[in-house]
C-alpha positions as MATLAB code, in Angstrom:
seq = 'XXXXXXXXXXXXXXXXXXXXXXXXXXXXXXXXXXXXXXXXXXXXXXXXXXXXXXXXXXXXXXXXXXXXXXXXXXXXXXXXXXXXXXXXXXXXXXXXXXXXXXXXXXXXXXXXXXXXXXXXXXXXXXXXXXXXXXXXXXXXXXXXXXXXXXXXXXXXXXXXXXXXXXXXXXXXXXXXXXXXXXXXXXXXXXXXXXXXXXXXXXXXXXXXXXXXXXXXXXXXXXXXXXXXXXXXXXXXXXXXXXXXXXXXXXXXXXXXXXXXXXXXXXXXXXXXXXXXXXXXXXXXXXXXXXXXXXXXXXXXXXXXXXXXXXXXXXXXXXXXXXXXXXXXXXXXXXXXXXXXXXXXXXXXXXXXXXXXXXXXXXXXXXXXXXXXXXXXXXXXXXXXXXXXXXXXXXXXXXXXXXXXXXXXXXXXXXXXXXXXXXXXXXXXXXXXXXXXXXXXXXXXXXXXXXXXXXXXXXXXXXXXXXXXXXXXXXXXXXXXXXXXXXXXXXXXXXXXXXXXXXXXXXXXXXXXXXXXXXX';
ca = [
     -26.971 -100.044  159.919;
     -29.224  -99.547  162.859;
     -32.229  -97.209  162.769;
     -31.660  -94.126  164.396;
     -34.238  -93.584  167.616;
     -37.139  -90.940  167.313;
     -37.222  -88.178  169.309;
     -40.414  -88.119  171.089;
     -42.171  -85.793  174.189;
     -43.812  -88.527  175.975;
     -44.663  -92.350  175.804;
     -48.915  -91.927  176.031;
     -49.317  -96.019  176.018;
     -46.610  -99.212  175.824;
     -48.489 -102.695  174.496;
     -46.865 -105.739  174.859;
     -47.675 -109.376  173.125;
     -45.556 -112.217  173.912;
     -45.901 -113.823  170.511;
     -43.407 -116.775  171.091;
     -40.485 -118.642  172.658;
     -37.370 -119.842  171.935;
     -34.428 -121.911  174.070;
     -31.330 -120.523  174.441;
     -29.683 -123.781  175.752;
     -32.022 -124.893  178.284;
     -33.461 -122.049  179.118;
     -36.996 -120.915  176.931;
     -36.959 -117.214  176.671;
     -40.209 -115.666  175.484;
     -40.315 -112.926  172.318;
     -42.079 -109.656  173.640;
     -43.376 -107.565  171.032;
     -43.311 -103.939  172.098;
     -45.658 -100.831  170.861;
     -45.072  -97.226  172.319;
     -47.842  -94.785  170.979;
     -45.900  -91.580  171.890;
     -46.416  -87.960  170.934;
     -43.418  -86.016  168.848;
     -43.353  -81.827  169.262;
     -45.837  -81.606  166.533;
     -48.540  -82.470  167.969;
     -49.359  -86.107  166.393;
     -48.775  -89.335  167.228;
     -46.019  -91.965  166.532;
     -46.052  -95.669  166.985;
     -43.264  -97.544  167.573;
     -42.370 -101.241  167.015;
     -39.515 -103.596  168.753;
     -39.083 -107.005  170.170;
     -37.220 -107.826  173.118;
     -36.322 -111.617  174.702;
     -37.074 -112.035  178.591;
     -36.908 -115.387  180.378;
     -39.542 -116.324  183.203;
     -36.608 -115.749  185.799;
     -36.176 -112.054  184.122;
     -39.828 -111.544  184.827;
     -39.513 -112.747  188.051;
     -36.847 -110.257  189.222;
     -38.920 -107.064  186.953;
     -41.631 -108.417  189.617;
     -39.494 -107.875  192.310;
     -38.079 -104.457  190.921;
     -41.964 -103.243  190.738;
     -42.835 -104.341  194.148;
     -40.036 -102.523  195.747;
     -40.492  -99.575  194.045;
     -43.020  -96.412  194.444;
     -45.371  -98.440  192.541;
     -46.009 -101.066  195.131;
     -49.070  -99.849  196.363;
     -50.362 -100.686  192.935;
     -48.820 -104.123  192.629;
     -50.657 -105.080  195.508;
     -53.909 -106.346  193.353;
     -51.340 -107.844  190.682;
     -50.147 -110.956  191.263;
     -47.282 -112.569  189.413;
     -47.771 -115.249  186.842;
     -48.372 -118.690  188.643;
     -44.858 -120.386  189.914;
     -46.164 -124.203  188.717;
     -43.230 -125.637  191.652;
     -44.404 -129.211  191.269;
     -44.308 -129.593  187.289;
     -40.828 -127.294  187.593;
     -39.533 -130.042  190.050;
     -40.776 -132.727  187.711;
     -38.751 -130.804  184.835;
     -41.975 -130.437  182.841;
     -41.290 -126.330  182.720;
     -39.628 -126.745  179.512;
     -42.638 -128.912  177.370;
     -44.011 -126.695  174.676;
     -47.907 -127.042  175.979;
     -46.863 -125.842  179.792;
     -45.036 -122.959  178.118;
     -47.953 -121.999  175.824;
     -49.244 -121.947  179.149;
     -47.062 -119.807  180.916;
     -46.875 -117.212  177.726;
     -50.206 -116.415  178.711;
     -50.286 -116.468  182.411;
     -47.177 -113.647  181.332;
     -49.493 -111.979  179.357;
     -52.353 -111.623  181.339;
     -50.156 -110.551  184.384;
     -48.202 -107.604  181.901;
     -51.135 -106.529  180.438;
     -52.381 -105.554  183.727;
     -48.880 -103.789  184.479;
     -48.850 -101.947  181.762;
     -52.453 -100.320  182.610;
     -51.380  -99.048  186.315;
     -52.209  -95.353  185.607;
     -49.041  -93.348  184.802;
     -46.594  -96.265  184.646;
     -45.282  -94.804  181.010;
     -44.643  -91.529  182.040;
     -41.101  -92.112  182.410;
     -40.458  -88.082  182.354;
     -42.429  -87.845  185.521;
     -42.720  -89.012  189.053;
     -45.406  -91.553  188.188;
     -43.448  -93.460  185.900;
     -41.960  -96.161  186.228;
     -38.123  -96.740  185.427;
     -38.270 -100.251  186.377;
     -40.780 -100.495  182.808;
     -38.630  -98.660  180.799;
     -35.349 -100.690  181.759;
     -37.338 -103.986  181.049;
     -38.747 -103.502  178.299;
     -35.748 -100.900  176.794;
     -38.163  -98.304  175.629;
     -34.806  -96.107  176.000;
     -32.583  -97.721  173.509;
     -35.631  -97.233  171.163;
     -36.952  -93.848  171.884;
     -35.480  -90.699  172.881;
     -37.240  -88.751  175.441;
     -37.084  -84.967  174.974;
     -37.317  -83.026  178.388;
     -40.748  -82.106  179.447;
     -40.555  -79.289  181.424;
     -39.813  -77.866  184.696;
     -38.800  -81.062  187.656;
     -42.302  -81.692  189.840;
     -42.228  -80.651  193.841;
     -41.463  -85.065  194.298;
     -38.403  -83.703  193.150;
     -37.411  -82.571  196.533;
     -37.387  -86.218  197.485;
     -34.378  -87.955  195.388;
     -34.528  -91.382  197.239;
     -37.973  -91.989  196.679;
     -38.154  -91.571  192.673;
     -35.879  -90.010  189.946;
     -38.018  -86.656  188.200;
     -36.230  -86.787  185.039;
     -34.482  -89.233  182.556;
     -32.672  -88.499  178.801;
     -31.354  -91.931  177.687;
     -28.769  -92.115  174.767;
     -26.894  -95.019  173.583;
     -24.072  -96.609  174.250;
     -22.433  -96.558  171.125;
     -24.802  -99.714  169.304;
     -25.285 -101.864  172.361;
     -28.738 -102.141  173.248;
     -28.897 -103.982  176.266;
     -26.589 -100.976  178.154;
     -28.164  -97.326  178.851;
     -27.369  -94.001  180.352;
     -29.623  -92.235  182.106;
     -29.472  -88.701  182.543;
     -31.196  -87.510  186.078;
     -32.555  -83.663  185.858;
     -31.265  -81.645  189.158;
     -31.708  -78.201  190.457;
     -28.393  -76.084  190.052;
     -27.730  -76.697  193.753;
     -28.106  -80.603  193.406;
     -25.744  -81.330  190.458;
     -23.183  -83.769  191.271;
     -19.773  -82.595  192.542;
     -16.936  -82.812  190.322;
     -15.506  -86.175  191.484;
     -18.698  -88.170  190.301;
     -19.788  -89.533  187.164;
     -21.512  -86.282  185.495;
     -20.050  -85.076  182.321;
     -21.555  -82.542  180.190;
     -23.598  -83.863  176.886;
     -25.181  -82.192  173.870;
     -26.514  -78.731  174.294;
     -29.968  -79.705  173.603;
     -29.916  -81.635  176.869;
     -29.301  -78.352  179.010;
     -26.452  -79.621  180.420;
     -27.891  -82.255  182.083;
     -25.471  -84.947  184.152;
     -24.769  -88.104  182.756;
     -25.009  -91.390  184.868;
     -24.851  -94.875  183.880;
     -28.094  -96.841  184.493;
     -28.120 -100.065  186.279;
     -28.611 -103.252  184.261;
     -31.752 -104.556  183.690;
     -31.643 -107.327  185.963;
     -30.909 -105.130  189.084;
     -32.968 -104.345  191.753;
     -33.227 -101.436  194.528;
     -34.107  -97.704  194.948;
     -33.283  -95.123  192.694;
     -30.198  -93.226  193.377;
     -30.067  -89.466  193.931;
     -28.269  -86.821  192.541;
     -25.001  -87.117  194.842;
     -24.530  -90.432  194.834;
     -22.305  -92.865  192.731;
     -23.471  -95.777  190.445;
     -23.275  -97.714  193.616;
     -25.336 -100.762  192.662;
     -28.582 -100.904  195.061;
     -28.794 -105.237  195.302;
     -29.720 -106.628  198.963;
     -27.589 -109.649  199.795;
     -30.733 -112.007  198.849;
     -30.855 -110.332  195.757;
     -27.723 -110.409  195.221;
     -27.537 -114.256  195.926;
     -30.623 -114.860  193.585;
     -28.615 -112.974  190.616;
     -25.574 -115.003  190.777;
     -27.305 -117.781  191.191;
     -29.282 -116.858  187.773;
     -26.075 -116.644  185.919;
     -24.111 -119.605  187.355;
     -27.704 -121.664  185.992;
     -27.437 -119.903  182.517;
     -24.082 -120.243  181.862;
     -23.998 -124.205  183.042;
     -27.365 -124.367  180.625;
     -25.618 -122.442  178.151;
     -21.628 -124.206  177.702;
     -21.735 -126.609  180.415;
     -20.062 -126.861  183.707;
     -16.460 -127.102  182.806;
     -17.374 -123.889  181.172;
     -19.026 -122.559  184.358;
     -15.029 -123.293  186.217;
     -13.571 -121.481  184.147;
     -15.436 -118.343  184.186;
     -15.686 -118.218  188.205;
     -11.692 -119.129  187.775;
     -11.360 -115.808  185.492;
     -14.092 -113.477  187.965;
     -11.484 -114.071  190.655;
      -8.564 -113.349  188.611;
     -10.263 -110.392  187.332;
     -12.066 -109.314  190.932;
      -8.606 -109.343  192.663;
      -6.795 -107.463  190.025;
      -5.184 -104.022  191.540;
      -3.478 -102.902  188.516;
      -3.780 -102.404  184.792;
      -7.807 -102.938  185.461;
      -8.654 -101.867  182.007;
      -6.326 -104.208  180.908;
      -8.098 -107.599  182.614;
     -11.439 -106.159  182.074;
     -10.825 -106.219  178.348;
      -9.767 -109.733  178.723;
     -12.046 -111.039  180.767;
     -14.758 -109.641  178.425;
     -12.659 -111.321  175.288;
     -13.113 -114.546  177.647;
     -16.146 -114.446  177.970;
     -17.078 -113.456  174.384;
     -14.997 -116.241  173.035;
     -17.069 -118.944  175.527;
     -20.219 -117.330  175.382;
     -20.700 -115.222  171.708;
     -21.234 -111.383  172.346;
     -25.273 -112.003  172.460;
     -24.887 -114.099  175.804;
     -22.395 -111.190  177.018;
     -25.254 -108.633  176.120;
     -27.328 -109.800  179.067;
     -24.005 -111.233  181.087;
     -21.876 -108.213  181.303;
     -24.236 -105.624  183.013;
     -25.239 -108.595  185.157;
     -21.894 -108.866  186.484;
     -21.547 -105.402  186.364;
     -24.173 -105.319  189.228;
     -22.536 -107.739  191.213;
     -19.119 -105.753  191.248;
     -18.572 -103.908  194.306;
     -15.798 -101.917  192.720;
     -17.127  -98.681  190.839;
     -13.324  -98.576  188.575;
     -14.038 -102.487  187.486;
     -17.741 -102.155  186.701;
     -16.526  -99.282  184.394;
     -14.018 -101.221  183.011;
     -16.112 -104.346  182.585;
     -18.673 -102.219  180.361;
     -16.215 -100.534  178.835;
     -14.653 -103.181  177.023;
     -18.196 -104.535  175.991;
     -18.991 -100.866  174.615;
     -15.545 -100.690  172.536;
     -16.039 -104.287  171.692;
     -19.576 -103.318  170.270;
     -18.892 -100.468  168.817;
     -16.031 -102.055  166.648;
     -18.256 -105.066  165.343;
     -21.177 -104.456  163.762;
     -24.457 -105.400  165.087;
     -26.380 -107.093  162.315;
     -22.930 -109.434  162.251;
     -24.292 -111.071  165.221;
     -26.612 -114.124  164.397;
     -28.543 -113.385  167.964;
     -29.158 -109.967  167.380;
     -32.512 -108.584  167.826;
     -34.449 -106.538  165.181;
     -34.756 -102.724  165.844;
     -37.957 -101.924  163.166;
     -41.126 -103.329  163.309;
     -41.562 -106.955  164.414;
     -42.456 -109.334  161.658;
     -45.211 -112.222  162.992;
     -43.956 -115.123  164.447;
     -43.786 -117.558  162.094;
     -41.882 -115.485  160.345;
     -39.117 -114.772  162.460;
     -35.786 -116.373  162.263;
     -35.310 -117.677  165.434;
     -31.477 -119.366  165.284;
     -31.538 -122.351  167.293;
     -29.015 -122.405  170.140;
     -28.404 -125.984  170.799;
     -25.319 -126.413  169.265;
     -23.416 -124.758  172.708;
     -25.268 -127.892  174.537;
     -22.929 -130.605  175.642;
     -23.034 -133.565  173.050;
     -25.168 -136.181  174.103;
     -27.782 -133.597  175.889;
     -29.551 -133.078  172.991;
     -33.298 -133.116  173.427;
     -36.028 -132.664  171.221;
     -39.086 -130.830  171.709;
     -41.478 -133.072  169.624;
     -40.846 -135.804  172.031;
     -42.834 -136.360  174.736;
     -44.327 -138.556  177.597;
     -47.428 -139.139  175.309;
     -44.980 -140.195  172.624;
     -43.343 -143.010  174.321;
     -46.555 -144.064  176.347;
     -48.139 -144.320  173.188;
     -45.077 -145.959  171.342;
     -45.189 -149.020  174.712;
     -49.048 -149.396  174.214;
     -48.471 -150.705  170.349;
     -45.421 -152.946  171.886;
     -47.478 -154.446  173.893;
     -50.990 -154.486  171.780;
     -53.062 -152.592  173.602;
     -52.293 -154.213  176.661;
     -53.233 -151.668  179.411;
     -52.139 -153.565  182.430;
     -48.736 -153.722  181.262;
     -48.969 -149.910  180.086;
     -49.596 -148.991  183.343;
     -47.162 -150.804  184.656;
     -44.893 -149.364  182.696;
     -45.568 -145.540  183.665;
     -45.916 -146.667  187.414;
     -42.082 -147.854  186.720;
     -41.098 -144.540  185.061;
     -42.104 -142.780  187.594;
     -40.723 -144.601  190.109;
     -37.286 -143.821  187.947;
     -37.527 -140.367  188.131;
     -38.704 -139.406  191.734;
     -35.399 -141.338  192.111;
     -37.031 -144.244  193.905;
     -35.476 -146.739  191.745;
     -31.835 -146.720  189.942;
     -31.619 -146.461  185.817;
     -29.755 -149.902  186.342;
     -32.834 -151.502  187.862;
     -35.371 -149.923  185.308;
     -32.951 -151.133  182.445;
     -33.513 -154.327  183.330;
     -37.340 -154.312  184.240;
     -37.509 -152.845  180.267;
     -35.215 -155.537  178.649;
     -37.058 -158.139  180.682;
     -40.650 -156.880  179.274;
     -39.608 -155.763  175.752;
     -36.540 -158.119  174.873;
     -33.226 -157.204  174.009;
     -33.917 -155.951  170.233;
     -36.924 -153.449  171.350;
     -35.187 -152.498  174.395;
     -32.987 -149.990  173.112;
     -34.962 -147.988  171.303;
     -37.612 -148.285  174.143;
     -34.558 -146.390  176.842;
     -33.536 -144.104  174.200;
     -36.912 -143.066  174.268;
     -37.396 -142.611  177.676;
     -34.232 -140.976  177.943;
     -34.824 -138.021  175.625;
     -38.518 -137.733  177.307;
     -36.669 -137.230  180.290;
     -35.659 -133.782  181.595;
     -32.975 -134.894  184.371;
     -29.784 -134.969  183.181;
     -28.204 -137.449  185.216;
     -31.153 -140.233  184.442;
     -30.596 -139.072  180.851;
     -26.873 -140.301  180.646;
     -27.167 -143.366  182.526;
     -30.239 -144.596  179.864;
     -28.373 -143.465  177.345;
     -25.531 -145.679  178.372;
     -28.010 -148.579  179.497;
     -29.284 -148.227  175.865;
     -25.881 -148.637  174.808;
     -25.092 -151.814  176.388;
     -28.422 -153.420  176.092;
     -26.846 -156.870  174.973;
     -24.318 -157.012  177.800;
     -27.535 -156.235  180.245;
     -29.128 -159.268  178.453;
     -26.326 -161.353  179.203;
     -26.066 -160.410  183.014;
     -29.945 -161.056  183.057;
     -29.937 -164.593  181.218;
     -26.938 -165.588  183.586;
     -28.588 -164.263  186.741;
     -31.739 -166.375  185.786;
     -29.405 -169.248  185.236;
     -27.594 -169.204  188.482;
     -30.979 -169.267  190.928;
     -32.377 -172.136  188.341;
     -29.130 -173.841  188.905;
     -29.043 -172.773  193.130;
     -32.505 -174.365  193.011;
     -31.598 -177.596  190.963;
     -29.056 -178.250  193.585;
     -31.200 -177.915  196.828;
     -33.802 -180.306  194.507;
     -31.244 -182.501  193.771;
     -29.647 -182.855  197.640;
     -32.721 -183.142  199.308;
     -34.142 -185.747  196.969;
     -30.632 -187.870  197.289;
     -31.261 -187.464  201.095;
     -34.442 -189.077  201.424;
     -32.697 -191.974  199.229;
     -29.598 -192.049  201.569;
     -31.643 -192.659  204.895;
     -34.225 -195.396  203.071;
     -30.697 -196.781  202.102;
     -29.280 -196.676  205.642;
     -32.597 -198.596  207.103;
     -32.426 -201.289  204.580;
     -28.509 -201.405  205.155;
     -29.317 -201.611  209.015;
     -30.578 -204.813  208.854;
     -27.892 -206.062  206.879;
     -25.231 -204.781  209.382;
     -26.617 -207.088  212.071;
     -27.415 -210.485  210.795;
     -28.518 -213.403  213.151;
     -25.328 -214.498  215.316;
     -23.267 -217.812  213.506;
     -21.143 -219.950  214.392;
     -18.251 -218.298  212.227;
     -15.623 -216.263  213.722;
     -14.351 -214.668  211.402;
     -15.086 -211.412  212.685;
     -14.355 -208.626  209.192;
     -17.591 -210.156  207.152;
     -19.691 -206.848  208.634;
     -17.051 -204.527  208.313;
     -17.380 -204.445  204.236;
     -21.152 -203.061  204.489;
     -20.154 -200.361  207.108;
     -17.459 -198.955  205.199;
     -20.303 -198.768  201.959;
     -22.498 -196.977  204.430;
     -19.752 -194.766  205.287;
     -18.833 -194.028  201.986;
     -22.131 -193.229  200.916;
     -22.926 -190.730  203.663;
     -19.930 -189.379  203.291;
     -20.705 -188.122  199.778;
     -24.560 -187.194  200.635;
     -22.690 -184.619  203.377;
     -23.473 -185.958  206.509;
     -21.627 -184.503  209.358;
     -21.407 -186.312  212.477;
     -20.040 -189.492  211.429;
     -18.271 -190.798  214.887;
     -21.376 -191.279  216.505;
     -22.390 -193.949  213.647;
     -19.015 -196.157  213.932;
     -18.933 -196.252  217.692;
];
C-alpha cells in the first residue's frame, strides 16, 4: 500500500544526490535521491525522502524547460552538464567510468539549480514548476494554499501563482495541477475545471503536462493545449522512437507507429482505441515503460478528447493493479543506499544476440591480445590501429576477420572476435563479428585457398618463363640443324622432320605467330 503524501505549507529546500545508474535496455538512467525540508502548519519542520530515475536526454529537455522559462535570466551562469559528442559518436557514453563521469558533471550542474534563490517556492511566482514536475515533488507532497495570489498574478502567461497537486489515482508519473484564479478568471464551463475537496476552496482542476514537455505556462482560460514548438516536438518523438527501438527492438518500434496511426485517425469509440492502444503498449512495453511513454505521447497528441483518453486508460489501468506488483516500481519512503537497492536488470527485452556486458571493455581485450602475443607491443599496436580502423568504418568486419585469423590462427581467433564484438558498441559491427566468429573455420579455409591460388598463379609464370628461355636456346641449336651444308642427295623431306619438332615444341611453349617461322 502506498504511503499517503504529507500535507505541507511550503518546500524551504529540495537536495538531490544522484547515487547511481542503471540501463533500461540501452539506455543508463541515473537514480536521483530527493530531500524536501518543508514546513507543516505547526510550525516545525519535515523532511522528506524519494528517488526518482531520469536519463541524460530527460535532463537535457528539464534544461531546456528551465531556459525557456521565467527563470532564464538565472540559467544564464549555469551551464548544462558537458555533451562529450566525440566519445557519444564513438559509443563510449554507455562505459561505466564515462558515466561515473557524467553522474557528477549532473550533479554539480543540479546542485547549482537547486540553489537559484526561490526555485522551491512552487506556491509562488518565484518557483519553479519546471523543478517540481522533474523531480515530482507533487506526487510526494501536498502543498496547502499559502495565501492570497501575488500582483504577478495579473500576468497568467508569464508564470502560474498557485498550484494544489493530487494524485491520479496511484500513478506517479501523472499529476494535476490546480491553478488559483480570481473569481473573474475561473475557467468557463466548457473547460477542464471541476470542483474538488472543500479544503481546496474550490479551486479548478487542470491536468499538468508530462514531464518531458516543454513551453509556457498556460493561463486560466485556456485548454490543456500542449505548449511543444515543432523542434521540440521533433526532439520528443525522436526520444521515444530511440527508447522504444533500445527497449524491444525495431520490429517492435513498427508496430507501435502502425497502432499511433490507427489510434490517431480514430473518429469514433475513442475511449475504446485508447484503452487498446494503452493494453498494446503495456503488453510490448510492461506498465513501467508506459509510466514515462504515455504522458509522452500524450504531449504529442494534438487532439485534447485522445490525450484524455490516452491517460485515462493508463489511470484505470493503474488504479486496478497494484503498484508494488510492478517489478520497476519506484520506492515512495526513504531511499535505502545504493548498494542496497534492488535494481532489476532490464536486459532481458534486448534482442537475443545484443547482449553486452558491462565488465568488458577495450582494456580487457587489449590486454587479453598483449598475452597472445607475449608482450609483443608492435603487434599490439597493430592490433588497436586495426580496430579502429573497424569501427570508424574504414575497413569491413570481413576484412578485419581475416587480418585476426591470419595473426592469431584459427583456434584463438574466435574467442579473439567474440571479444571484440561485445567491446563494441555498434550494433551492426557487433552482428557481423559475431557471425565472423561463427564461421571462423570456413574463413580459414577461404584464407588457406586464397594463399594457395597466388602461390600456384606464381608457380605458373615461374614455370613458363623458365621453359621459355629453354625453348629459344632450343630453337638456336635446332637452327643449325635445319640448314646443314648442301649434298648431293635429293631427296628433299630429310629437313622437314626437325621443323615439324620445332613446331611442335613451340606450339606447346605458346608461341603465337607461327606462319612467319614456316615461310
Amino acid at each position: 500500500m502506498m504511503a499517503q503524501r504529507p500535507a505541507v505549507e511550503m518546500v524551504l529546500r529540495l537536495d538531490v544526490a544522484i547515487n547511481s545508474f542503471r540501463f533500461v535496455g540501452k539506455t543508463p538512467e541515473f537514480q536521483v535521491g530527493c530531500t524536501a525540508t518543508c514546513t507543516t502548519g505547526g510550525g516545525t519542520d519535515l523532511r522528506v525522502d524519494w528517488v526518482v530515475y531520469k536519463s541524460f536526454e530527460e535532463c537535457q529537455v528539464f534544461d531546456t524547460r528551465m531556459r525557456s522559462g521565467h527563470l532564464s535570466p538565472c540559467m544564464t551562469s549555469i551551464p548544462f552538464a558537458p555533451l562529450h559528442k566525440t566519445k557519444t559518436f564513438f559509443g563510449q557514453s554507455n562505459k561505466p567510468s564515462f558515466l561515473a563521469t557524467r553522474q557528477r558533471d549532473l550533479q554539480e550542474y543540479l546542485d547549482r539549480v537547486t540553489r537559484i534563490p526561490g526555485i522551491t517556492n512552487f506556491q509562488g511566482p518565484d518557483g519553479s514548476p519546471a523543478l517540481a514536475d522533474f523531480f515530482s515533488v507533487h506526487g510526494h507532497v501536498v502543498l496547502s494554499r499559502g495565501g492570497p495570489a501575488p500582483a504577478a498574478a495579473a500576468v497568467p502567461m508569464q508564470t502560474p501563482n498557485g498550484y494544489n497537486a493530487r494524485r491520479l489515482s496511484n500513478s506517479s508519473e501523472l499529476l494535476s495541477m490546480s491553478y488559483e484564479s480570481e473569481p473573474a478568471q475561473q475557467a468557463p464551463p466548457t473547460s477542464l475545471a471541476t470542483p474538488v475537496d472543500d479544503d481546496d476552496d474550490d479551486m479548478p482542476t487542470r491536468t499538468h503536462a508530462p514531464p518531458t514537455s516543454l513551453g509556457t505556462p498556460r493561463s486560466s482560460d485556456e485548454s490543456d493545449e500542449t505548449h511543444l514548438t515543432e523542434a521540440q516536438q521533433q526532439e520528443l518523438q525522436e526520444l521515444i522512437f530511440q527508447r522504444i527501438t533500445d527497449a524491444a527492438g525495431a520490429d517492435t518500434l513498427k508496430a507501435f507507429q502502425k497502432r499511433a496511426r490507427r489510434f490517431g485517425k480514430a473518429t469514433d469509440a475513442v475511449d475504446v482505441e485508447g484503452a487498446a492502444f494503452y493494453h498494446f503498449m503495456v503488453e510490448s512495453f510492461g506498465t513501467a515503460f508506459c509510466q514515462w511513454l504515455v504522458p509522452s505521447l500524450a504531449a504529442l497528441l494534438p487532439d485534447r478528447q485522445k490525450r484524455l483518453a490516452l491517460t485515462a486508460a493508463m489511470t484505470l489501468e493503474t488504479s486496478k493493479t497494484p503498484l508494488s506488483s510492478s517489478p520497476y516500481a519506484r520506492p515512495t519512503g526513504r531511499s535505502r543506499p545504493a548498494s542496497e537497492m534492488a535494481i532489476p536488470s532490464a536486459r532481458n527485452t534486448r534482442p537475443a544476440g545484443r547482449s553486452r556486458p558491462q565488465s568488458l571493455n577495450a582494456k580487457d581485450v587489449l590486454a587479453k591480445v598483449r598475452d597472445l602475443v607475449d608482450g609483443d607491443e608492435a603487434r599490439v599496436d597493430e592490433f588497436r590501429h586495426r580496430t579502429k580502423e573497424l569501427r570508424a568504418y574504414r575497413t569491413s568486419a570481413a576484412e578485419y576477420s581475416e587480418y585476426i585469423v591470419a595473426t592469431f590462427g584459427t583456434d584463438v581467433s574466435k574467442d579473439v572476435l567474440a571479444s571484440v564484438a561485445t567491446a563494441m558498441s555498434d550494433n551492426q559491427i557487433q552482428e557481423e563479428l559475431q557471425m565472423a566468429s561463427e564461421h571462423v573455420h570456413s574463413l580459414r579455409g577461404s584464407i588457406q585457398r586464397q594463399r594457395m591460388a597466388r602461390r600456384k598463379s606464381m608457380d605458373r609464370n615461374s614455370s613458363f618463363s623458365r621453359k621459355s628461355s629453354v625453348g629459344s636456346l632450343s630453337i638456336e641449336e635446332e637452327d643449325v640443324d635445319v640448314h646443314p651444308p648442301p649434298t648431293s642427295s635429293s631427296d628433299e623431306d630429310v629437313p622437314a622432320q626437325p621443323a615439324s619438332k620445332i613446331l611442335s615444341r613451340l606450339r606447346n611453349q605458346g608461341a603465337v605467330n607461327l606462319m612467319s617461322f614456316t615461310k
